[in-house]
N, C-alpha and C positions, 0 to 999 in steps of 0.2 A: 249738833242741834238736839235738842231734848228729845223725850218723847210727845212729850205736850205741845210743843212748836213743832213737831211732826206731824203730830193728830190736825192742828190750828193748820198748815200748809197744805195737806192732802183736803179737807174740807172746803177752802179759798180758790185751790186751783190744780191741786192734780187732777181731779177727774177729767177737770178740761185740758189739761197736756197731754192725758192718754186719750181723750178723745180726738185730738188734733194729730194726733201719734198714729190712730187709725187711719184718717184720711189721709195719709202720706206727708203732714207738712214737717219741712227741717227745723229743728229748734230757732233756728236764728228766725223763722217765721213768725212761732208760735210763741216767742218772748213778747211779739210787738200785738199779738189778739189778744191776751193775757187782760182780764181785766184788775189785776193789781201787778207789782213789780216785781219779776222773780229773776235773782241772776242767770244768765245763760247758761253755767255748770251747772247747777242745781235742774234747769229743763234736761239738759244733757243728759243728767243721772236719770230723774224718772223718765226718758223717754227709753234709754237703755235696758232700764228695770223693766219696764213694761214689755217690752220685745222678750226678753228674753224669759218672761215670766207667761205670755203668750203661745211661747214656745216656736214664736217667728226669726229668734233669731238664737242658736246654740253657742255653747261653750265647748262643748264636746262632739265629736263622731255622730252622725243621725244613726241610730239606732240604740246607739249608750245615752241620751239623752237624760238618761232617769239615773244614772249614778253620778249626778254631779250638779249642785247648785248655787247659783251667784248670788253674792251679797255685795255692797259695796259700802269700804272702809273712805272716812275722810282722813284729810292727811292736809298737815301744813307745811309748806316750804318757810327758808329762814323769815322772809318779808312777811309773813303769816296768811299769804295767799292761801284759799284753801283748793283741793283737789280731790278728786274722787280716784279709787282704786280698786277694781275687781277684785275678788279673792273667789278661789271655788272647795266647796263645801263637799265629799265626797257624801257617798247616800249609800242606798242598795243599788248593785249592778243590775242592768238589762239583761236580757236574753242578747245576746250577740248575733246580727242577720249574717246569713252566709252569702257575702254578695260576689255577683258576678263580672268580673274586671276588665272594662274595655278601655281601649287608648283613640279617641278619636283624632280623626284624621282629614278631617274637609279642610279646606282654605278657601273656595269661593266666598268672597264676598255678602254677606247676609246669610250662608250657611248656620253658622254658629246661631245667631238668633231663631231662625227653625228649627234646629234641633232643640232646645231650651223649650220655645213653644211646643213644641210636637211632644215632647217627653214629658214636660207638667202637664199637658191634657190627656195623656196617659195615667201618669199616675197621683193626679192632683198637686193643689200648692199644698197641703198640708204635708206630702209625701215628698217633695221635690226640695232639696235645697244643694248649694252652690258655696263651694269654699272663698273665703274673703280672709285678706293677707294686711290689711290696712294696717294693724298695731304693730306688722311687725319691720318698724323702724320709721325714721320719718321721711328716710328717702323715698322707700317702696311708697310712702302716701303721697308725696308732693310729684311724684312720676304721675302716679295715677291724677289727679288734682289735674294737671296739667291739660291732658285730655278730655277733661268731664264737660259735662256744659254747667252752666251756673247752679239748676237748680238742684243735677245731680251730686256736685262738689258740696253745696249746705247738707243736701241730707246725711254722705257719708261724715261729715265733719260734726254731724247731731249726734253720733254714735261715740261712748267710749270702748273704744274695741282693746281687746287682751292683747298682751303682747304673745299672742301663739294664734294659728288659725282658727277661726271660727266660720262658721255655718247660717248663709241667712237664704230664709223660704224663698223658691223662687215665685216671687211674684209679677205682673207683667212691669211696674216699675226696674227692681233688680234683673230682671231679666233684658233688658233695655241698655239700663247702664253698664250689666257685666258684658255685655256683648260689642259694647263700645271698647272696652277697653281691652278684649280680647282683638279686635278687628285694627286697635290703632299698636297691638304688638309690645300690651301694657299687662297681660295677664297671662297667666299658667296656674294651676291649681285643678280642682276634683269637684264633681256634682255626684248625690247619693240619690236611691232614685227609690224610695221603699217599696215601694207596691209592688214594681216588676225587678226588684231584688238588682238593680243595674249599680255600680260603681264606675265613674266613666272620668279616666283623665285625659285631662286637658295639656296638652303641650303649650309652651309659648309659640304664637306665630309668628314666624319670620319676615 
């Protein structure tokens, strides 16, 4: 797309996709408020772009944050379908936190969602985020899918996620859905916790 049908697109109706992007809606929502008609990749893309331009949802390590930045390339398959592709842009490196590495270990029932609460009111959501595996493969997505409830399956499916882990803020939404999927024995991964310098992995629950 040009630059000019860029300009002409962001004018018409990005403002409004990142605005509907704030209030949590999943693209497949935000295609049908739309008041002109924008394919669902294209919401896809700026709602991705925004997130990660927000700085609510990383590409990299929380605390390397600053040495690495997304763009996305379009790309055509043979049928000339088109598709969007991350690519990451390296920068100036961060100062590196020296964090401190725990292995959590609860399995009571609702545990895991207390802790997630307990530790973002600690050290806030700007401070708080949660490793997400989604891109990497489409088994690991349709597992999780599986589990989700409706409206949490559109939102992760609004996302074009990297095929490597990446890092979204915990907010009380994600923190909701990741605990779902940790509780139905769908998740294992890491939460970075800046403020009180915590690194805390997650085992799979058995």
């Amino acid at each position: 797309m040009s630059a000019l049908s860029d300009f002409t697109y962001d004018i018409a109706c990005g403002a409004q996709i990142r605005h509907l992007a704030d209030l949590g809606h999943p693209a497949s929502q935000i295609v049908t408020e739309l008041d002109v008609t924008v394919p669902y990749e294209r919401v896809q893309q700026t709602v991705t772009e925004h997130l990660c331009k927000m700085g609510v949802l990383l590409v990299d390590k929380p605390g390397s944050e600053n040495s690495a930045k997304t763009k996305f390339i379009r790309e055509y398959d043979s049928y000339g379908r088109p598709s969007f592709r991350q690519i990451t842009e390296t920068g100036t490196e961060a100062a590196e936190i020296s964090w401190q590495k725990r292995i959590f270990r609860y399995s009571l029932s609702g545990e895991f969602l207390q802790f997630l609460n307990r530790k973002t009111e600690e050290n806030g959501e700007e401070n708080s985020f949660i490793s997400c595996d989604f891109g990497l493969g489409k088994e690991k997505m349709q597992q999780s899918l599986k589990v989700l409830e409706q409206k949490q399956r559109a939102y992760i499916e609004s996302i074009l996620w990297e095929k490597s882990r990446m890092y979204y803020q915990l907010t009380p939404f994600i923190r909701t859905l990741m605990s779902r999927l940790y509780e139905c024995g769908c998740y294992d991964g890491e939460c970075y916790l800046k403020k009180t310098r915590e690194h805390v992995v997650f085992p799979r629950r058995s």
